[in-house]
C-alpha positions as CSV (number, residue, x, y, z in Angstrom):
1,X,140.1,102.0,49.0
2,X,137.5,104.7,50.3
3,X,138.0,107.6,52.2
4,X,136.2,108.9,55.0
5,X,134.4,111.8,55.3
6,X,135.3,114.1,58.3
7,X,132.2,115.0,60.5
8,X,131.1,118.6,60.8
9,X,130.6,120.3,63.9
10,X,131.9,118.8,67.6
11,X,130.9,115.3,68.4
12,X,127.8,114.8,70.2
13,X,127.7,113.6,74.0
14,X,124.7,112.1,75.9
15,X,123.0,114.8,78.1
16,X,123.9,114.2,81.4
17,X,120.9,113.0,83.6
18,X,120.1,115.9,85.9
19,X,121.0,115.2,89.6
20,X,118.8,113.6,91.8
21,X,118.1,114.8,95.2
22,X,118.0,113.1,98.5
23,X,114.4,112.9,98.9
24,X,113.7,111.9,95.5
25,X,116.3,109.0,95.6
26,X,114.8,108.3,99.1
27,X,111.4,108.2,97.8
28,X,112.0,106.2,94.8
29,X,113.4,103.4,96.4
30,X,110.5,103.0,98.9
31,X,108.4,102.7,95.3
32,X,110.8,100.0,94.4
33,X,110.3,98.0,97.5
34,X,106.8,98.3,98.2
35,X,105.3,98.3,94.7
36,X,107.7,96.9,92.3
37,X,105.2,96.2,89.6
38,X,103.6,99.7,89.8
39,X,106.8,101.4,90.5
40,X,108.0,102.0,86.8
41,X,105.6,103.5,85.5
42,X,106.7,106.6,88.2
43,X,109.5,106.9,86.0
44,X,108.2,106.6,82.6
45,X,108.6,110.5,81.6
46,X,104.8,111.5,80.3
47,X,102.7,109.5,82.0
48,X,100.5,110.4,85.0
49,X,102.1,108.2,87.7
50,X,105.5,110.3,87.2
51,X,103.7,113.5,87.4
52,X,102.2,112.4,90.4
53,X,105.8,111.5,91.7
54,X,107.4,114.9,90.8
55,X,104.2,115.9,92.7
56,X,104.9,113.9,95.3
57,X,108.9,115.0,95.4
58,X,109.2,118.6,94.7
59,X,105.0,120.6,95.5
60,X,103.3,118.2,97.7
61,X,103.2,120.3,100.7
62,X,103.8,118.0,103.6
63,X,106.8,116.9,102.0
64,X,106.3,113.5,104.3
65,X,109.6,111.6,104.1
66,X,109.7,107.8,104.7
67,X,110.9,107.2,108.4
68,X,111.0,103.6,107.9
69,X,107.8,102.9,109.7
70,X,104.6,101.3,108.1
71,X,102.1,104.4,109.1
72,X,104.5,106.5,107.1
73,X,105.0,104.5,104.1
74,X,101.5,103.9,103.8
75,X,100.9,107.5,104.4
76,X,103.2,108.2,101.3
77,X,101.1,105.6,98.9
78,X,98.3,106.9,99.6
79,X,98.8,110.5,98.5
80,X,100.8,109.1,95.8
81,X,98.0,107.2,95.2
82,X,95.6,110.1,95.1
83,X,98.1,112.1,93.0
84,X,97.6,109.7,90.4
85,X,94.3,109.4,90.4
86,X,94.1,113.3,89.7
87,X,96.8,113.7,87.1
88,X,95.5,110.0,85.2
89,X,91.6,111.4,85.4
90,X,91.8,114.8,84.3
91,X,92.0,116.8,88.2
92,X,92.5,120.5,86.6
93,X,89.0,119.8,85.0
94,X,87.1,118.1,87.9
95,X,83.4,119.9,88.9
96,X,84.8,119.8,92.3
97,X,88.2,119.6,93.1
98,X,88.3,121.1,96.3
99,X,91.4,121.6,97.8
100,X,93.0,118.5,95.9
101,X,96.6,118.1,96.2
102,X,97.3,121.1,98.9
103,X,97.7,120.1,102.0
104,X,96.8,117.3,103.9
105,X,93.9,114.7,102.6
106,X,91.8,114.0,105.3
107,X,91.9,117.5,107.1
108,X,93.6,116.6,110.2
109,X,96.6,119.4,109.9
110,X,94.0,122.2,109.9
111,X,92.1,123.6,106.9
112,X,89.4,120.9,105.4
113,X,90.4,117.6,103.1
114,X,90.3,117.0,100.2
115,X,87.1,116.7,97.8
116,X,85.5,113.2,97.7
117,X,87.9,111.8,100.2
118,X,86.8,110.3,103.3
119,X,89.1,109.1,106.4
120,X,89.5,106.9,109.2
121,X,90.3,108.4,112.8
122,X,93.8,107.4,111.7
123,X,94.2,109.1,108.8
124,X,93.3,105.9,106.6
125,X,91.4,106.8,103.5
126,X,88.1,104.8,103.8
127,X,86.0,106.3,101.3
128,X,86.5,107.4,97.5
129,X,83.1,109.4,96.0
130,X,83.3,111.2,93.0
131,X,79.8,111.2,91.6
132,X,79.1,112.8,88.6
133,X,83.0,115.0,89.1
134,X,83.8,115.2,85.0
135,X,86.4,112.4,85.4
136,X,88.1,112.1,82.4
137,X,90.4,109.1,81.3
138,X,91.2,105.7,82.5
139,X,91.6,104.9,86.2
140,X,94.7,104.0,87.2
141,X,95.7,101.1,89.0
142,X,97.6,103.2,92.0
143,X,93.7,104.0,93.1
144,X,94.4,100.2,95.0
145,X,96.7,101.4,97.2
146,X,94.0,102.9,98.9
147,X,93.9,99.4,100.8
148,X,91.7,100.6,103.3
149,X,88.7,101.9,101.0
150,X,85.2,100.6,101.5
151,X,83.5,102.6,99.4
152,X,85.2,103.7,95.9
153,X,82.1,105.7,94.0
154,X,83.1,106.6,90.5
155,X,79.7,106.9,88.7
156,X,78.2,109.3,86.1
157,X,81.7,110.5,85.0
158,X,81.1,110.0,81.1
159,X,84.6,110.2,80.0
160,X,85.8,107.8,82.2
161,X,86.9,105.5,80.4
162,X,89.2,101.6,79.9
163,X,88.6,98.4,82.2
164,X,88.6,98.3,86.3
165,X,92.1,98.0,86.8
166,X,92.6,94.1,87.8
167,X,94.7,95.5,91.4
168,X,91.5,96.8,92.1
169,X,90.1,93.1,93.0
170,X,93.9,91.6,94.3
171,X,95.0,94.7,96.7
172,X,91.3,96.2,98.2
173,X,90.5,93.8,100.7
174,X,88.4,95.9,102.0
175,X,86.2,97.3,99.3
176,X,82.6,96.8,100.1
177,X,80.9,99.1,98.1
178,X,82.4,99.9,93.9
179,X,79.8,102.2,91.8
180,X,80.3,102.8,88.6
């Protein structure tokens, strides 16, 4: 009958995942529930869309917290949105990338917004232009939950690169103007 071998060294436990916090939990279920297609790849570890959520969670710096009405939420999305729009198309390399990801989007908290973004009276993101901006990578398909853009302008960036993603044409109702 044969014997077996005693294991060297302690026996090996699963790391512990490490604690969540209130906000993140908070802001990972209104993923869930609004986007529940989109919302995974928030916590697939390496891709853009869960950079843009530790963005979103720990150094975006309005730290807006879902208050369980729909100006709010859609508030969220949208710099969510634009966070992954900037981590999935190369932001830290951008010609212009004025103040992108500090502060608040469309300018309305003081300072100016951000780069290639225009906004609404309401703090709706109607317009996306980043001609010729070094772009790099594929679009992702968070860009549609910018549900109120008219005009998403995206040419002459040469290293963008992959299909239109297909939420583009299902979630932008109000797209009226897409240059490529």
């Amino acid at each position: 009958m044969p014997t077996v071998s005693p294991t060297s060294g302690a026996p090996t436990i699963p790391p512990t995942p490490a604690p969540t916090t209130v906000r993140e939990t908070v802001l990972a279920d209104m993923l869930r529930e609004i986007i529940p297609d989109m919302a995974p790849a928030a916590f697939r570890a390496g891709t853009p869309q869960h950079t843009a959520f530790g963005w979103l969670v720990d150094d975006d710096p309005l730290q807006l917290s879902p208050d369980g009405t729909r100006g709010m939420e859609r508030r969220i999305l949208q710099r969510y949105a634009l966070a992954c729009l900037s981590f999935g198309t190369g932001g830290a390399s951008w010609g212009n990338k004025g103040n992108w990801l500090r502060g608040d989007e469309c300018g309305f908290q003081g300072g100016s917004g951000w780069y290639g973004i225009g906004c609404n009276d309401v703090g709706e993101i109607r317009a996306v232009a980043f001609d010729d901006n070094n772009l790099a990578g594929e679009l992702p398909p968070e860009i549609s939950l910018l549900t109120s853009v008219e005009n998403l302008v995206i040419k002459n960036n040469k290293a963008l690169t992959g299909p239109i993603p297909a939420e583009v044409g299902k979630n932008m109702g109000e797209l009226r103007q897409l240059a490529l």
